[in-house]
ChimeraX commands (.cxc) that place a marker at each C-alpha (Angstrom):
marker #1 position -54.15,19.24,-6.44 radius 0.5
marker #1 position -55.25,15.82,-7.95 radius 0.5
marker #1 position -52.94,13.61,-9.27 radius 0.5
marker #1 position -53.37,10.27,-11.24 radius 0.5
marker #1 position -51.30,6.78,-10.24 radius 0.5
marker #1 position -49.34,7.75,-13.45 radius 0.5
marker #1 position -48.20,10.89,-11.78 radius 0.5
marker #1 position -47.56,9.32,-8.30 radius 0.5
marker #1 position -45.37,6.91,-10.18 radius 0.5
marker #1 position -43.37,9.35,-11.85 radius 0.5
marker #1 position -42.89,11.79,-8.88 radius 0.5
marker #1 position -41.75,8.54,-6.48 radius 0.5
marker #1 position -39.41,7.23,-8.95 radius 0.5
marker #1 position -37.73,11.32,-9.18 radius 0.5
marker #1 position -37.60,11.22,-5.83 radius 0.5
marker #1 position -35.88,7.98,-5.22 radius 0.5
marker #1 position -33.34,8.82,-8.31 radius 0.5
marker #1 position -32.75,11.88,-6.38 radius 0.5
marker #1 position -31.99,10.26,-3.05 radius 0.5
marker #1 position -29.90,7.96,-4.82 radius 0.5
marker #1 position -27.62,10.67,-6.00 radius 0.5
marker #1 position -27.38,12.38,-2.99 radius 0.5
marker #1 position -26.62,9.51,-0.99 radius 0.5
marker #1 position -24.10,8.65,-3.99 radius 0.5
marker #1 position -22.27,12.14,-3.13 radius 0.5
marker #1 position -22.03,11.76,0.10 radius 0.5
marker #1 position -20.19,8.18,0.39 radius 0.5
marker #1 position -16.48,7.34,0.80 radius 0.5
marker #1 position -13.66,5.99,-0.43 radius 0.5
marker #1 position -12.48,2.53,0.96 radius 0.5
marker #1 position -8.96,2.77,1.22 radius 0.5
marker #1 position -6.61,-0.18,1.46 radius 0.5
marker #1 position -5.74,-1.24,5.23 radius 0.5
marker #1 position -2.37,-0.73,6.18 radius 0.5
marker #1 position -1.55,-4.30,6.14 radius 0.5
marker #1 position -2.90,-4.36,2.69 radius 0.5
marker #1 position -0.08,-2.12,1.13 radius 0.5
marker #1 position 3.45,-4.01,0.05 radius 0.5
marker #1 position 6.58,-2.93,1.10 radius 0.5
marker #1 position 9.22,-3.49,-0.21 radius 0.5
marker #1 position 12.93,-3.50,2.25 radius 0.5
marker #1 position 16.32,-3.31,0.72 radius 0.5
marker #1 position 19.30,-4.42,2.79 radius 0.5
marker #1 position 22.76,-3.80,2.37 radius 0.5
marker #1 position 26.22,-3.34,4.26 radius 0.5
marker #1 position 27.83,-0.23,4.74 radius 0.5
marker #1 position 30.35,0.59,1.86 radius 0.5
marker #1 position 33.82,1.84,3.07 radius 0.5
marker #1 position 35.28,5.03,0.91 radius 0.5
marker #1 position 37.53,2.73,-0.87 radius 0.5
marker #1 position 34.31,0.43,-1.70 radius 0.5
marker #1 position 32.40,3.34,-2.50 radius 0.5
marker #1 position 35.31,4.71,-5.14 radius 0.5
marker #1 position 35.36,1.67,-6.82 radius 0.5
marker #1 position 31.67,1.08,-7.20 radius 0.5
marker #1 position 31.59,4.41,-9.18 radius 0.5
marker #1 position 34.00,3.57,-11.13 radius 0.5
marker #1 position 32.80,0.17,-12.47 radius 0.5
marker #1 position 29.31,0.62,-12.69 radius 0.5
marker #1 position 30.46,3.04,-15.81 radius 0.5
marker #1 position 28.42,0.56,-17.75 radius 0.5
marker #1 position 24.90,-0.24,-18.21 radius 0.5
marker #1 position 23.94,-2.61,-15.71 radius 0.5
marker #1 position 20.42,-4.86,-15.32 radius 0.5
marker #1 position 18.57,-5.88,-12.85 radius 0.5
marker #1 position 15.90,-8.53,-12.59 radius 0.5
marker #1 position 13.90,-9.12,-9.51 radius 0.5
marker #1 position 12.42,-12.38,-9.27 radius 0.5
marker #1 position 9.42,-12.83,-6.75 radius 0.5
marker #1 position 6.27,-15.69,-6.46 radius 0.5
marker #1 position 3.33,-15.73,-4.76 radius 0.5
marker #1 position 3.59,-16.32,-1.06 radius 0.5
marker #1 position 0.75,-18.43,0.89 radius 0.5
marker #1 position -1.11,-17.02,4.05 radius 0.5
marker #1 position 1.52,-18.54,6.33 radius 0.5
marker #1 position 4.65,-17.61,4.77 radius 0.5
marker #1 position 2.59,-13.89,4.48 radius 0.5
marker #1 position 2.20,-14.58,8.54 radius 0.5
marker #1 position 5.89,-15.47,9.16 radius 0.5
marker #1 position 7.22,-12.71,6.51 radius 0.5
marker #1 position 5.05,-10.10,8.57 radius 0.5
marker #1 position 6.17,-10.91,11.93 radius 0.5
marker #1 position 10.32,-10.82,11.25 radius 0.5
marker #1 position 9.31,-7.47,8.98 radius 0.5
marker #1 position 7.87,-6.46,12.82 radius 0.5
marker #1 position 11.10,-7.49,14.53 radius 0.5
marker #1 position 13.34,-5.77,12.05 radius 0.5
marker #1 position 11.68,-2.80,12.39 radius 0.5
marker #1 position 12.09,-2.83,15.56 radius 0.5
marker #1 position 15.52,-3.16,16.00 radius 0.5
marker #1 position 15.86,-0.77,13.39 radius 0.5
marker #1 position 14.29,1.68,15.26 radius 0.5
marker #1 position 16.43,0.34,18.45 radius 0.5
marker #1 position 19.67,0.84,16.75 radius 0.5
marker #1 position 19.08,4.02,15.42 radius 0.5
marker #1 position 17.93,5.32,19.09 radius 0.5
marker #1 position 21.50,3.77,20.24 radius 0.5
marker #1 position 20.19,0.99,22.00 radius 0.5
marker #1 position 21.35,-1.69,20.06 radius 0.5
marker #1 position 22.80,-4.96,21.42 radius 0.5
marker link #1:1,2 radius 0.2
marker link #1:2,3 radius 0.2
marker link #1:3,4 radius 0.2
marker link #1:4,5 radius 0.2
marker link #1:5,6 radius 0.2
marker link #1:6,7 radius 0.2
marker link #1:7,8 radius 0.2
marker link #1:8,9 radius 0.2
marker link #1:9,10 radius 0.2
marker link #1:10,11 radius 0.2
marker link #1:11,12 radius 0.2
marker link #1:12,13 radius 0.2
marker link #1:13,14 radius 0.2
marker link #1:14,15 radius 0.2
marker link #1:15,16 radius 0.2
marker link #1:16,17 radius 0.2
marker link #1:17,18 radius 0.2
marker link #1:18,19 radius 0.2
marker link #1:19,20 radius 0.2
marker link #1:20,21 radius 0.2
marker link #1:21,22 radius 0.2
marker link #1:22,23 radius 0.2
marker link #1:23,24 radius 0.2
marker link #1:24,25 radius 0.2
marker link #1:25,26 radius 0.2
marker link #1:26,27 radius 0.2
marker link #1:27,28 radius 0.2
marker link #1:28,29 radius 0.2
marker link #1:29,30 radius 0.2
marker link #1:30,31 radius 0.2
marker link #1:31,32 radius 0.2
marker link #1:32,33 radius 0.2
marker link #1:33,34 radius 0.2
marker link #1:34,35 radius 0.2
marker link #1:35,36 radius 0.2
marker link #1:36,37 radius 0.2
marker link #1:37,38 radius 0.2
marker link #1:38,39 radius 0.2
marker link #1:39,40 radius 0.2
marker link #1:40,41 radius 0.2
marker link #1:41,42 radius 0.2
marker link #1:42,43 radius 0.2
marker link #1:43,44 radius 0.2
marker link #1:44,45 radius 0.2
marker link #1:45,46 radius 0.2
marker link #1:46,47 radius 0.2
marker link #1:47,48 radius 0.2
marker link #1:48,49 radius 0.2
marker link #1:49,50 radius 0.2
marker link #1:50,51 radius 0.2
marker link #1:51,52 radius 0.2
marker link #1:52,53 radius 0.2
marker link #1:53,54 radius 0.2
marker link #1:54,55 radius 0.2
marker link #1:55,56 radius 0.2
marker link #1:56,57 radius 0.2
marker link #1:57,58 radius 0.2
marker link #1:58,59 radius 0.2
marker link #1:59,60 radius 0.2
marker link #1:60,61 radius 0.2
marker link #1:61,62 radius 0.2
marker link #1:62,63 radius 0.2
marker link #1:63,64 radius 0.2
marker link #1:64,65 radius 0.2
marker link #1:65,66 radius 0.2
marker link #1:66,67 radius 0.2
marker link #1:67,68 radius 0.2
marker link #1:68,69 radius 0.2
marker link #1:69,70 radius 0.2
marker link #1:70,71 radius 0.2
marker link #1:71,72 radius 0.2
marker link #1:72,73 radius 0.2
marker link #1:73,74 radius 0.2
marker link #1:74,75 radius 0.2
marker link #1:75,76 radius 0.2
marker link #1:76,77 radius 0.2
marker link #1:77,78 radius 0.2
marker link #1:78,79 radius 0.2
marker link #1:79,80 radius 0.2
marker link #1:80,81 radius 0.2
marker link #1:81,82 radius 0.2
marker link #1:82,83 radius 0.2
marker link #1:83,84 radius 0.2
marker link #1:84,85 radius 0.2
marker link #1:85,86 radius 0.2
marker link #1:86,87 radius 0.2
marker link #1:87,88 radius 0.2
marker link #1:88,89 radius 0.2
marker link #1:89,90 radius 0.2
marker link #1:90,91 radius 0.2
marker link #1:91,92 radius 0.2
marker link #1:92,93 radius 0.2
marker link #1:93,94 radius 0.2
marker link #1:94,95 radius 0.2
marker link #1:95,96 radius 0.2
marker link #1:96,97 radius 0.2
marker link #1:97,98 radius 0.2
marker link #1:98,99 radius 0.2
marker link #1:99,100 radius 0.2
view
């Protein structure tokens, strides 16, 4: 079978579209590292029954909220990261019942 530079042309380019989309298929997702996803911690004291009674009963009302925030720079991100490390641990400390 004879074929012309015009043909050869056309066939490589197929081919290479084809590979393309194959290759296209078969590749994955980056996903976000770990350190990459925001958390966000909430901390509060324990509320009594007494505290808890009255906190139902005056938040009847519509309250708001507004959380503030700014950017922080790489070494507050550093210093933020490493107390969110020791809180977590002795979270997990205190709720083993090894506290201090």
């Amino acid at each position: 079978m004879k074929s012309t530079i015009k043909n050869s042309l056309i066939l490589s380019i197929a081919l290479c579209a084809g590979v393309a989309a194959v290759s296209q298929a078969f590749t994955t997702e980056v996903r976000p590292a770990q350190a990459e996803i925001q958390t966000v911690s909430i901390v509060a004291k324990r509320m009594t029954e007494q505290e808890k009674i009255a906190f139902d009963t005056d938040s009847a009302e519509i309250q708001q909220v507004i959380v503030a925030a700014r950017r922080m720079n790489a070494e507050e991100k550093f210093a933020y990261d490493q107390q969110f490390s020791v809180n977590q641990k002795l979270a997990q400390k205190s709720a083993n019942g090894k506290a201090i």
